[in-house]
C-alpha positions in Angstrom: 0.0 0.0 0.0 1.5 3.3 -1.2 1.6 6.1 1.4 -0.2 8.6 1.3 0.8 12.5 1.8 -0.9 14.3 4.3 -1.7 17.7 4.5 -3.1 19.7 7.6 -5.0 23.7 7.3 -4.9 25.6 10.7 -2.4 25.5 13.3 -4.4 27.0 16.3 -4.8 25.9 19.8 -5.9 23.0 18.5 -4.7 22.0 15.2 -1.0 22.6 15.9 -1.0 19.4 18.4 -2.7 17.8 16.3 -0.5 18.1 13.6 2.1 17.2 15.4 0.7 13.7 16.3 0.7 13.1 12.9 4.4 14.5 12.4 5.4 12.2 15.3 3.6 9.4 13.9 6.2 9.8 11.1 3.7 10.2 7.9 4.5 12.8 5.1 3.5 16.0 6.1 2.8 19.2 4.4 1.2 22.3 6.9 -0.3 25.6 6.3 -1.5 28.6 8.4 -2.3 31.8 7.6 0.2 33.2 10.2 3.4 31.5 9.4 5.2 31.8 12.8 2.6 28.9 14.0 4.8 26.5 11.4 8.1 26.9 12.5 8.1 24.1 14.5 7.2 21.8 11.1 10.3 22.8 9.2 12.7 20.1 10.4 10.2 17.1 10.1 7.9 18.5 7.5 6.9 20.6 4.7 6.1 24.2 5.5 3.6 25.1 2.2 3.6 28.3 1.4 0.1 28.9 0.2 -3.7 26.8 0.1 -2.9 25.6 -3.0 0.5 24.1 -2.9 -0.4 22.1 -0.2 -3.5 20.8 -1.8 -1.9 20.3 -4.7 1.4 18.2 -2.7 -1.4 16.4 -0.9 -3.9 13.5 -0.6 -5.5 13.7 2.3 -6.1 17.1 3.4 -7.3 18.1 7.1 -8.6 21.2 7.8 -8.8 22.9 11.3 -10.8 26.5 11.0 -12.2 28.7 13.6 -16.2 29.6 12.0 -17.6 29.5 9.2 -16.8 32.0 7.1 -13.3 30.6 7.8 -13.9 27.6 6.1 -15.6 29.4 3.6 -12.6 31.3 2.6 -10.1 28.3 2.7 -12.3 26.1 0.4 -12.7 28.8 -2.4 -9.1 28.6 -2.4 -9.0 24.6 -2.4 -11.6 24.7 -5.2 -9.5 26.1 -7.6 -7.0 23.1 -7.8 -8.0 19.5 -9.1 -9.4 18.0 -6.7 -10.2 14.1 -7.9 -9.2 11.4 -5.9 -8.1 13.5 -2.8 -9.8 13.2 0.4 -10.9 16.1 2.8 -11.7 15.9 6.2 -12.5 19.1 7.7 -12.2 19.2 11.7 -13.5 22.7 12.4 -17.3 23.5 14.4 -18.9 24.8 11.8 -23.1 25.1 11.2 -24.3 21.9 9.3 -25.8 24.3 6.6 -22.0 24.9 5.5 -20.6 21.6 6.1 -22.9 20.5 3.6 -22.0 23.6 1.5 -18.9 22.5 1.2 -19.3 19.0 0.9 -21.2 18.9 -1.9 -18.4 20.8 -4.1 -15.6 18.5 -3.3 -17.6 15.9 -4.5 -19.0 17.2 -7.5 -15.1 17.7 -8.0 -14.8 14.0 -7.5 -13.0 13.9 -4.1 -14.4 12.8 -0.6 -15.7 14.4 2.3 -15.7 13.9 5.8 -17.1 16.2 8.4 -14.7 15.3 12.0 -15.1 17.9 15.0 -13.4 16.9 18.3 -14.4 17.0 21.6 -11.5 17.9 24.1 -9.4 21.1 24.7 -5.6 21.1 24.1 -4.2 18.7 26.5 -6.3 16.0 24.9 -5.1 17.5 21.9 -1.8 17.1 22.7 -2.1 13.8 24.2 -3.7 12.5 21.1 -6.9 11.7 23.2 -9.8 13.7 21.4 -13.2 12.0 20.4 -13.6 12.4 17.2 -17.1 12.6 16.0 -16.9 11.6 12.1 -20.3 11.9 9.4 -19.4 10.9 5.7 -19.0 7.3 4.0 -17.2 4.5 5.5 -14.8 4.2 2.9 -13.9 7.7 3.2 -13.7 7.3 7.0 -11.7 3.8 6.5 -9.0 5.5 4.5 -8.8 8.4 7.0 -8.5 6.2 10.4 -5.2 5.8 10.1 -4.0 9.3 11.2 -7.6 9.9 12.4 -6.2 7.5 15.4 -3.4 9.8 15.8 -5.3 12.3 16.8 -7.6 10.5 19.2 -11.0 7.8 19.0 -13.2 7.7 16.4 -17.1 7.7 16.4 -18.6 7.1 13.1 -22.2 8.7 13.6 -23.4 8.5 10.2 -23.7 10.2 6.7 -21.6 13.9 6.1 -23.2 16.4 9.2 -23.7 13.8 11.8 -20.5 14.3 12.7 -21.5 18.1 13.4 -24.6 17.6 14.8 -22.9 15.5 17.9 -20.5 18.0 18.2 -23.1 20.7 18.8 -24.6 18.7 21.0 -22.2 18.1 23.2 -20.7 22.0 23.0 -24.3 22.7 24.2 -23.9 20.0 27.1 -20.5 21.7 28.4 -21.6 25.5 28.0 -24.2 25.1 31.2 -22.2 22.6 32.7 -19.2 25.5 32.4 -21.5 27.9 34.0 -22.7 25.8 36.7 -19.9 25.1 38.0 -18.6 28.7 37.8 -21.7 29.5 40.0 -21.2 26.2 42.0 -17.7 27.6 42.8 -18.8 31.6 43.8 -21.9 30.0 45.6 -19.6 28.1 48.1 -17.5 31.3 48.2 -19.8 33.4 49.4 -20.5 30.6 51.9 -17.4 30.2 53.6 -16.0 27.1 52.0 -12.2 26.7 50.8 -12.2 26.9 46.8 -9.7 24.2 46.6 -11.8 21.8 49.3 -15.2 22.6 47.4 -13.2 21.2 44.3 -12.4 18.4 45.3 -15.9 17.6 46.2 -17.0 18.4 43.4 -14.8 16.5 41.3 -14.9 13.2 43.6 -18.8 13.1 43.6 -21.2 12.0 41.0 -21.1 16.2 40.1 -17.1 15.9 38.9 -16.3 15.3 35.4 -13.3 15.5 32.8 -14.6 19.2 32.5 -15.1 20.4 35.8 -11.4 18.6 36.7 -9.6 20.3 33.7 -11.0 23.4 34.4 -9.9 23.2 38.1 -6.2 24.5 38.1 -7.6 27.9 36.6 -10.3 28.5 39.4 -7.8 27.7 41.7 -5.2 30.1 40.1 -7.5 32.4 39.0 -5.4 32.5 35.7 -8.0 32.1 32.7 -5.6 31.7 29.9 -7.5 30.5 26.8 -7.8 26.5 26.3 -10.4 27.3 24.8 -12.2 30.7 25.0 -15.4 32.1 25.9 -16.1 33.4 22.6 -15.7 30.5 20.8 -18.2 28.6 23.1 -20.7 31.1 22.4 -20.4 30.6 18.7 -21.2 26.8 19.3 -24.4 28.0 21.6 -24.9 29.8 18.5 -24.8 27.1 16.2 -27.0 24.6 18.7 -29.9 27.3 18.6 -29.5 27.7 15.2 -30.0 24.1 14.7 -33.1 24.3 17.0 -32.2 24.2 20.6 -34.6 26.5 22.4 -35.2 25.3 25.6 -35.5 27.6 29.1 -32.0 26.6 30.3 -30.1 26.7 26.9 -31.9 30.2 26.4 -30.8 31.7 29.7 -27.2 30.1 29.2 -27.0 31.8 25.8 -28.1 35.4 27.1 -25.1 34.8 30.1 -22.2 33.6 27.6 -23.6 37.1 25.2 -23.6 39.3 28.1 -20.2 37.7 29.2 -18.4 38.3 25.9 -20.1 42.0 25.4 -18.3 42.7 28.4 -14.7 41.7 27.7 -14.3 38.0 28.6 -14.4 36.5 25.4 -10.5 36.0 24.9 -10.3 34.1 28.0 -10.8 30.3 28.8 -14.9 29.4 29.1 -14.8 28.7 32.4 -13.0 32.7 32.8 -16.8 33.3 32.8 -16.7 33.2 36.8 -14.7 36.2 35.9 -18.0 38.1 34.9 -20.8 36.6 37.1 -18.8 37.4 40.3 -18.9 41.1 38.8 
C-alpha cells in the first residue's frame, strides 16, 4: 500500500498538536497557516507550504482545522481552484451543518471525498492524542482516513456527512451550562465560607465531577483564565446549537449569560473565565 501524503490547514490551539501527532507518527507531512510563525516548529520534520494551494496540490488527504464559518468558507474557495479528484478532505472545524454540507457537496461534485470530524476535548487531549472524534461521511472515506484519524484521538462514526457536526453541537451545548454551573457552584460556596480548593475536590470526587469540571480546576484555583479554549468560541457553538433548533428555558438563559459575558470583555479568556463576569 503506497503512502499517502498528508496535508493539515490551521495551526491554532488546537490544530497545531494535532499536527504534530501526525508528524510524530512519522507520515509525510505538508502544513499551512495563515500566520506563518505557528509552522516553524514543522520545518525540520515536515513541509512548511507556502500557500492553500501548494499544499492541496502536494497532498492527498487534506485536514482542515478553522475557527467559523466564514473561515472555512474562505479556505475552500481557495482549495476549489486546484484538481481535486481522488483526494480526500476531512475538515475538523465547528462549523453550522448548513456549511458543512456547502462544502461538501463541491468537493464531490469535484470527485473527491468528504468527511465532516469535530473533536471533543481542549488542548491537553489534543496534545495527548486523546480527542473523540465525532466523524459523518462514507465508511470508505472514513476507512481511509483512520489511520492518522487514530493519531489524533477515538473515532465515532455517527453516520452520513453532518452527523458528525450535529454530535458535536450537541455536546458543546452540554458543556456550555455545565461550564457555567460550575462557575456559579464555585462563587456560591465562596460566598459561603467554604475553601475553593476543598469545594473542588468535592466536586470532582462526587457523582457532580467530570473530565470538564477537573480540567477546568487548576484555573479556578489560580485564578489564571488563559485561553484552552475561549469564551467566545463557546458562544459561537451555543450559537450554532440554537441555530440548529435548541430553544429550551435553560439553553436560552445560558445563551443570554455567555452574550452578556463576551459584550463585556471575557471572550479572549478560557470558558470557564466566565466566573470572571458573574462574580462582577
Amino acid at each position: 500500500m503506497s503512502v499517502e501524503k498528508i496535508g493539515f490547514i490551521g495551526l491554532g490551539n488546537m490544530g497545531y498538536p494535532m499536527a504534530k501527532n501526525i508528524e510524530k507518527a512519522g507520515f509525510p507531512l505538508f502544513v499551512y497557516n495563515r500566520t506563518t510563525e505557528k509552522s516553524e516548529d514543522f520545518k525540520i520534520k515536515s513541509t512548511v507550504s507556502e500557500s492553500v494551494e501548494d499544499l492541496v496540490n502536494n497532498s492527498d488527504i487534506i485536514f482542515t482545522m478553522l475557527t467559523n464559518d466564514n473561515a472555512v468558507k474562505s479556505v475552500y474557495e481557495k482549495i476549489f481552484k486546484n484538481n481535486l479528484e481522488g483526494k480526500l478532505f476531512v475538515d475538523m472545524s465547528t462549523i453550522s451543518q448548513e456549511m458543512s454540507k456547502e462544502v461538501g457537496d463541491a468537493v464531490k461534485i469535484k470527485k473527491a471525498g468528504f468527511l465532516d470530524a469535530p473533536v471533543a476535548g481542549s488542548t491537553k487531549p489534543a496534545a495527548e492524542g486523546t480527542l473523540i472524534i465525532m466523524a459523518g461521511g462514507d465508511a470508505q472515506d472514513l476507512k481511509r482516513a483512520t489511520p492518522y484519524l487514530e493519531k489524533m484521538g477515538k473515532i465515532k462514526h455517527l453516520g452520513e456527512n453532518g452527523k458528525g457536526l450535529a454530535a458535536k453541537i450537541s455536546i458543546n451545548y452540554f458543556l456550555a451550562m455545565i461550564y457555567e454551573g460550575l462557575a456559579e457552584t464555585v462563587l456560591l460556596s465562596d460566598k459561603l465560607g467554604v475553601n475553593r480548593e476543598m469545594m473542588l475536590e468535592i466536586i470532582n470526587e462526587s457523582a457532580s465531577g467530570s473530565g470538564a469540571t477537573k480540567v477546568k480546576t487548576p484555573l479556578l484555583l489560580n485564578n489564571q483564565f488563559n485561553a484552552a479554549f475561549a469564551l467566545d468560541l463557546m458562544l459561537k457553538d451555543i450559537r450554532l446549537a440554537k441555530d440548529a433548533g435548541a430553544d429550551f428555558p435553560l439553553g436560552n438563559r445560558n445563551l443570554e449569560t455567555y452574550e452578556k459575558a463576551s459584550a463585556d470583555g471575557f471572550g479572549k479568556e478560557d470558558v470557564i473565565g466566565i466566573i470572571q463576569y458573574l462574580e462582577q
